[in-house]
C-alpha positions as CSV (number, residue, x, y, z in Angstrom):
1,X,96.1,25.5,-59.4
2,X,99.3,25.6,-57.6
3,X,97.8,27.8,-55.5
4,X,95.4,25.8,-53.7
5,X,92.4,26.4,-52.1
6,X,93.2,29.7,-51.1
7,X,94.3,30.7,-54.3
8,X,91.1,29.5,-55.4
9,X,88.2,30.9,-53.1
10,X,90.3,33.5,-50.7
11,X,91.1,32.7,-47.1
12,X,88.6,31.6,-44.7
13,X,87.2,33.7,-42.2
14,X,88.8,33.0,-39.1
15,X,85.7,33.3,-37.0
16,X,83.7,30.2,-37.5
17,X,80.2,31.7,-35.9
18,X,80.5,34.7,-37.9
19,X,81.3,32.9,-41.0
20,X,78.3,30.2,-40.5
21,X,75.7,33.1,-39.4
22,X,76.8,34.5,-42.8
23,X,76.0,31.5,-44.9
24,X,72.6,30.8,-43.3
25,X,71.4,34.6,-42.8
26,X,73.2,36.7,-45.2
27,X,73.5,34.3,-48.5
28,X,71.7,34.9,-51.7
29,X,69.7,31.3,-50.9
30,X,69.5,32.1,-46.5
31,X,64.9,32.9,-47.5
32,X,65.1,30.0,-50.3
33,X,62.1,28.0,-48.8
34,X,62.6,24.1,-49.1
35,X,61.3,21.1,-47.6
36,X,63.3,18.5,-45.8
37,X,63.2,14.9,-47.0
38,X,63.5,13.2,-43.5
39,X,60.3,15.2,-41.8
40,X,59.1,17.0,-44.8
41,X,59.8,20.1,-42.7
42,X,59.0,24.1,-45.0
43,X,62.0,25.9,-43.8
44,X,64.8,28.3,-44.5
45,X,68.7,28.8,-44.1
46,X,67.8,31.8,-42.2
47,X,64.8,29.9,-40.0
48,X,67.3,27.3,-39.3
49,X,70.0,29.0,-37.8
50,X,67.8,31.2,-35.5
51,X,65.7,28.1,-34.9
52,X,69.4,27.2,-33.3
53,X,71.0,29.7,-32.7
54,X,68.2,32.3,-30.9
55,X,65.3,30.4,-31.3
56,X,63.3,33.5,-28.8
57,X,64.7,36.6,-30.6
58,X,64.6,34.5,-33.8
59,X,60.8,34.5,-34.0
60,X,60.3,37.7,-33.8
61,X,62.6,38.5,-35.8
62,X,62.2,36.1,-38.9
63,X,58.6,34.3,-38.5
64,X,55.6,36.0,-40.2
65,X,54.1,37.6,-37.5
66,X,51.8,35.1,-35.6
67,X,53.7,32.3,-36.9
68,X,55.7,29.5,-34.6
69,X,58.9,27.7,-36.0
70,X,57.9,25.0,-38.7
71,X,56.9,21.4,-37.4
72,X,57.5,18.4,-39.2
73,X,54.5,17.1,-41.0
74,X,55.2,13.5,-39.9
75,X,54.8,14.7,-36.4
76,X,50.8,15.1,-37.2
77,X,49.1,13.3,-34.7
78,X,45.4,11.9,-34.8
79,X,42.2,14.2,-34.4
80,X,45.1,17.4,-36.2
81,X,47.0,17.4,-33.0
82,X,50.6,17.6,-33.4
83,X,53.6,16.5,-31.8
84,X,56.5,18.3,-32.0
85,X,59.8,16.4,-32.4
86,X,61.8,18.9,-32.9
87,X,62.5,22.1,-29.6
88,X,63.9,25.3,-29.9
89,X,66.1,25.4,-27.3
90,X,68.8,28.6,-26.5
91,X,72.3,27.4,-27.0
92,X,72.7,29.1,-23.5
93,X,70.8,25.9,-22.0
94,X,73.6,23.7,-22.9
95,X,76.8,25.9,-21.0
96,X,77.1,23.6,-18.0
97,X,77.3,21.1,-20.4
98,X,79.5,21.9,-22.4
99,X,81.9,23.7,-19.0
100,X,81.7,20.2,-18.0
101,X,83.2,18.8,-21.2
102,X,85.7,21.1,-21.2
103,X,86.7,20.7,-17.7
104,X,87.1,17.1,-18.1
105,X,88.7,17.5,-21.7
106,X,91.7,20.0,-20.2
């Protein structure tokens, strides 16, 4: 008790990506399908971080082959179309954002 935190669950790991790529890909739960309650999306921690994280080398290497990332069933348009709300987009298509940010943030 007197302890802490630490003394109850170890130190954390000092590298944050590592340590969420981890809890998404490599936990006991990271292929535990569920279904969100907002979009009723079927998905898993692991889906969800590549989905993120490396949404092109993700498919490959997570879908079912022949598969695309989930889409929310709400999305379901008229006539079975569907309209995706949700785009995997590399985290590399935000670095001049976030080098802008940081430039004005020094």
């Amino acid at each position: 008790f007197f302890e802490g935190l630490v003394g109850l669950i170890g130190q954390p790991n000092p590298s944050l990506l590592e340590a969420m790529a981890g809890e998404h890909c490599a936990g006991p739960d990271g292929r535990q399908m569920f279904t969100t309650v907002n979009y009723s999306i079927c998905t898993c921690s692991l889906w969800e971080w590549f989905f993120v994280y490396d949404p092109e080398a993700g498919r490959a290497q997570v879908l079912p082959p022949g598969t695309d990332w989930p889409v929310e069933k709400y999305a379901a348009g008229v006539s079975g179309s569907v309209r995706q709300y949700r785009q995997p987009i590399s985290l590399s298509a935000f670095e001049d954002a976030w080098r802008d940010k940081n430039v004005r943030l020094e």
